[in-house]
N, C-alpha and C positions, 0 to 999 in steps of 0.2 A: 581311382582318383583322376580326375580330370586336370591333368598338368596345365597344358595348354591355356587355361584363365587365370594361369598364374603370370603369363607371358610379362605381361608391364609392371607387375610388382619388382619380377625380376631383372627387367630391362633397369625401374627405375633404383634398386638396391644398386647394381653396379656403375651406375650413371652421378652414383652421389654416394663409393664408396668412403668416401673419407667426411661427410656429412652427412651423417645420419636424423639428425634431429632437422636437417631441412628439405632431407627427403618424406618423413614423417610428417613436415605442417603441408608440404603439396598434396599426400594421399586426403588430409582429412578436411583439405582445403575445397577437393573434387568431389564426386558422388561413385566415382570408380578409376581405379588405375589407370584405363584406357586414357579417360578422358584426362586425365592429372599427363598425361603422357604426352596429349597433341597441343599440352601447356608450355611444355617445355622448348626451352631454346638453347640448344647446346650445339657445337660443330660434330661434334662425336656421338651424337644420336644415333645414326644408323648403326654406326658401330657394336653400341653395345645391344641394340635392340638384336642385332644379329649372332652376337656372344650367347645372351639371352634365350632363343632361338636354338645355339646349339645346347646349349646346357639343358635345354628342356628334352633334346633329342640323347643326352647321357643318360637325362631322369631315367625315362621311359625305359631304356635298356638294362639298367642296374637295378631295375626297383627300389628308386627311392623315394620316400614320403617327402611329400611336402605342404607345411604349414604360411599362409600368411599372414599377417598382420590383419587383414581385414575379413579372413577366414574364421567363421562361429568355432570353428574346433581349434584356433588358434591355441596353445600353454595360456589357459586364463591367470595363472599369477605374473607371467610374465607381461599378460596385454595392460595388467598394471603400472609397468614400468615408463617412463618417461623416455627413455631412449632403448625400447625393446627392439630387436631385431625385426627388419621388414620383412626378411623372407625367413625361415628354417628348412635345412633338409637331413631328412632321419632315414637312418639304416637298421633294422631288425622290428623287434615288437615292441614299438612304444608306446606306452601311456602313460605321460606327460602331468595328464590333470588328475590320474586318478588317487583313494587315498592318501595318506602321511606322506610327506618328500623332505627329504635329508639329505643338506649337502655338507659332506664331511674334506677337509680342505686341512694342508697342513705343510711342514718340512717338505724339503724333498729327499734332506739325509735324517731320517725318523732315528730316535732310539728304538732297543727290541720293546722299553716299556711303550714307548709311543704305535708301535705296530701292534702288540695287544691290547692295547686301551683301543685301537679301531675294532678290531675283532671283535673283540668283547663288546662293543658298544653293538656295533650290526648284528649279532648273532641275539643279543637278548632286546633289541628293537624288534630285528623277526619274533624276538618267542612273545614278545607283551602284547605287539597288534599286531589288526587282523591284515590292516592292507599296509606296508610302506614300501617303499623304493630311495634307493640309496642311488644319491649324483656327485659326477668327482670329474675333474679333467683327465683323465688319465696319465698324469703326471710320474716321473719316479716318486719314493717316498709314501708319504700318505695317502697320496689318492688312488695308486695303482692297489694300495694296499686294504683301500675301502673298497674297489671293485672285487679284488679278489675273495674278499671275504664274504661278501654277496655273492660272489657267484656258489662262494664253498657252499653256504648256507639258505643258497635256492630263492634270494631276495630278489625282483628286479634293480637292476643298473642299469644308466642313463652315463652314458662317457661323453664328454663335450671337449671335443677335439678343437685345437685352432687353427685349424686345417682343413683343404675339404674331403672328401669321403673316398676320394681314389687311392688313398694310401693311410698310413697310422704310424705315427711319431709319438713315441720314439718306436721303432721298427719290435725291439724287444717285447712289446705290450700287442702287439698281433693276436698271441693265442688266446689272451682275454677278452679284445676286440670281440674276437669273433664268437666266443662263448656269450659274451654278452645278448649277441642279437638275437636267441633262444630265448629269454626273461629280463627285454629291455634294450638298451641297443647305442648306437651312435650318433648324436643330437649336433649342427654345427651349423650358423649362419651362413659359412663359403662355399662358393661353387668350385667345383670339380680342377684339378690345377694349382688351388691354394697351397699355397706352400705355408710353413709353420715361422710364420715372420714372428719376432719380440713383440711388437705392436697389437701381433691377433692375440696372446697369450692374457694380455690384461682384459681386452674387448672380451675374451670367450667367459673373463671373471663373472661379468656381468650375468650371463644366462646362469653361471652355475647358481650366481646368488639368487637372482629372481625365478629360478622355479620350484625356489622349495619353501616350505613353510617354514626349515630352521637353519642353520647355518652351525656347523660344531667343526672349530677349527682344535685340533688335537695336539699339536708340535708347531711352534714358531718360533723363530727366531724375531729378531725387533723391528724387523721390515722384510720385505717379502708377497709373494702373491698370494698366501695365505690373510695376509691380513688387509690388503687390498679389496679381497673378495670380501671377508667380513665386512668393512667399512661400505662397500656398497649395498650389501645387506640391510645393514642402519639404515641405508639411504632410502630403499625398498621398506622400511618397517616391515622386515623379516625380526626375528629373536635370533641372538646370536649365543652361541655357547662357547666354553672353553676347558680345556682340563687344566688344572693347575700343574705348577711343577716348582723345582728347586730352587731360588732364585741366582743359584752360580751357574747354570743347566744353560748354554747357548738355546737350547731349542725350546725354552718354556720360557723365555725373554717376553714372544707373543704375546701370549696365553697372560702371562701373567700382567702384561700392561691394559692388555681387552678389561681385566676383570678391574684393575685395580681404578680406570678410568669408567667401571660401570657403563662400558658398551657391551660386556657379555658377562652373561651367568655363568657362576662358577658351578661345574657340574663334575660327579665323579663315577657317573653311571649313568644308565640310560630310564634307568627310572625319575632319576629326578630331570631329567628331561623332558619325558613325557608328562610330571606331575607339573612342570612347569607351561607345558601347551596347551595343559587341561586334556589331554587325548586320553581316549576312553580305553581301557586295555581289555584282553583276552578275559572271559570271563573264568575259563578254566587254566590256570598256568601251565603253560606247558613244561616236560618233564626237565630242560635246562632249567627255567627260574627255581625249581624245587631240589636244586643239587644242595644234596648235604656238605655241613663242616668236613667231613669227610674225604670226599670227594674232590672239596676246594682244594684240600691239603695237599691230593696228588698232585694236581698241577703246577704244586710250587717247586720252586728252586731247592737243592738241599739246603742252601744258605736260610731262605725263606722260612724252610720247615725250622730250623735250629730257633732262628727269630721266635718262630711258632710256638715251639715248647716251651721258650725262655718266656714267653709271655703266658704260657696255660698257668707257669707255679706264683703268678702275682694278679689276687683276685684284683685287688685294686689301681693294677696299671707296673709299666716301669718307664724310669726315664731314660731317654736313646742312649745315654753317655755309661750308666749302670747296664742295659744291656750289651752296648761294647764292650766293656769293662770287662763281662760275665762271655759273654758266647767268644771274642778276643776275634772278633771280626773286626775289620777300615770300617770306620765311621761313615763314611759315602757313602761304599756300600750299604750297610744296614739303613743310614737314611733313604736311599732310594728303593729299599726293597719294603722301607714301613709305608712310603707313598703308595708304592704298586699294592701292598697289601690291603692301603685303606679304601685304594681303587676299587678292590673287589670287593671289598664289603667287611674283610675279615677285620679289621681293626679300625678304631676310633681314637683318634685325638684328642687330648686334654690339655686342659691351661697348664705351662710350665715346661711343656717339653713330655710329658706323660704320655705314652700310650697304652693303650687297652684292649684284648681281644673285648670282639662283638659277639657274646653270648646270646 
């Protein structure tokens, strides 16, 4: 890659970092960077032209990619955006444009349901299609938690740091970093020195939003950069998704305002995700989607299983309050453990408070 014609994109990114949308009308104002360059009138010109300059002499030595704005292989959902990033620089094997792209975005203090509902969601997105790739900030929380499960499950990951590339914050999240850039890698508009200011964190929202085709926020509280990102997604006419939850539940406050204001689909798996994108799946399921009752059963809680049995001896449902009553389980508990279980598939809801295994 030919760094060096990237020179004046990058002169001009830092020349108007805090104005992006008016370094964006000067590129498309000009017929090339250069010339959008000897437009400008700034006292700090040389300066950055020479910042510019060195950072192109970091590229070179770290190998890092880089993408512009006025580059054909530029992220095309992103060159959709209205205030997309002028410059990008990427660490390991990315690709950006190719197949299904999911950005999964949430809590930073997830429940254990909220860290399985990721799992689970990335593990049977890998098993239904053929190409996706899973994007997350590398946050605590949810999105370290979407990387990891991508990396368990052999998906490409895209981490979009708000920082630049010579270090990774939070420090703990290194050994994923770096596993990442084997099947996927580290995407970030700042140059080398960025430190992890408040300010990048919302800025970095914006790429996670716009380069995917979906957005599935999992865990929210009522405000938060999870739903920041969603709301720029809308703004993108990306689809946004959500998983529901309890409404006494601090962290499904989100989730549950996205869906009830009909900015995201209520989803509780990843098929209805997919049935929602219209995306074509696997023509042969692979041997995850065909796990038996069985099977399911092991992975549940002992608590879960009891729930289990107590629902096999009523063909036609029971209500939560007779199942307390009977198994002499906390009501919380079993309410949260009939969500996680309808999560997976194993039970269905009915009017009244009724539940029912899914035969």
């Amino acid at each position: 890659m030919d760094v060096q014609k990237n020179l004046y994109e990058i002169a001009i990114s830092l020349l108007y970092r805090t104005s992006l949308r008016k370094a964006l009308q000067l590129l498309e104002h000009y017929d090339s960077a250069e010339e959008a360059w000897e437009h400008v009138d700034d006292p700090h010109k040389q300066e950055h032209l020479d910042r510019a300059k060195r950072e192109i002499d970091w590229i070179n030595e770290h190998h890092i990619s880089v993408w512009t704005c006025n580059d054909a292989d530029y992220p095309y959902r992103l060159q959709q955006c209205p205030d997309k990033p002028i410059v990008l620089y990427g660490k390991g094997n990315i690709r950006h444009s190719e197949g299904h792209i999911v950005s999964i975005v949430g809590t930073r203090r997830p429940t254990e349901r909220g860290k399985e509902l990721t799992e689970r969601l990335v593990r049977d997105l890998r098993d239904r299609l053929e190409n996706v790739t899973i994007v997350s900030g590398g946050a605590y929380g949810i999105d370290i938690t979407a990387h990891r499960a991508a990396l368990k499950y052999d998906v490409p990951t895209i981490i979009v740091p708000a920082h630049g590339l010579d270090r990774i914050y939070p420090a703990v999240h290194r050994p994923e970093a770096i596993a990442s850039l084997e099947n996927g890698g580290l995407l970030t508009e700042h140059i080398s020195g960025t430190e992890p200011l408040a300010p990048y964190f919302v800025q970095r929202n914006r790429i996670v939003a716009g380069l995917a085709d979906a957005v599935v926020v999992v865990e929210s509280q009522s405000k938060g950069g999870s739903l920041i990102t969603a709301n720029m997604a809308l703004d993108y006419d990306r689809e946004v998704f959500a998983f529901p939850g309890r409404p006494q539940d601090i962290t499904a406050q989100g989730c549950n305002q996205l869906i009830r204001r009909n900015q995201a689909y209520l989803i509780s798996n990843a098929d209805e995700l997919i049935e929602t994108m219209n995306w074509t799946t696997r023509n042969t399921p692979s041997p995850s989607t065909q796990t038996t009752m069985v099977e399911l059963l092991e992975d549940l809680t002992p608590q879960q299983q009891t729930i289990f049995r107590k629902l096999e001896e009523a063909e036609e449902g029971m209500h939560i309050n007779l199942i307390v009553m009977e198994t002499g389980l906390n009501y919380s508990d079993v309410a949260s453990d009939l969500v996680m279980m309808e999560v997976q598939g194993m039970v269905k809801t009915l009017p009244g408070g009724i539940y029912r295994l899914v035969r």
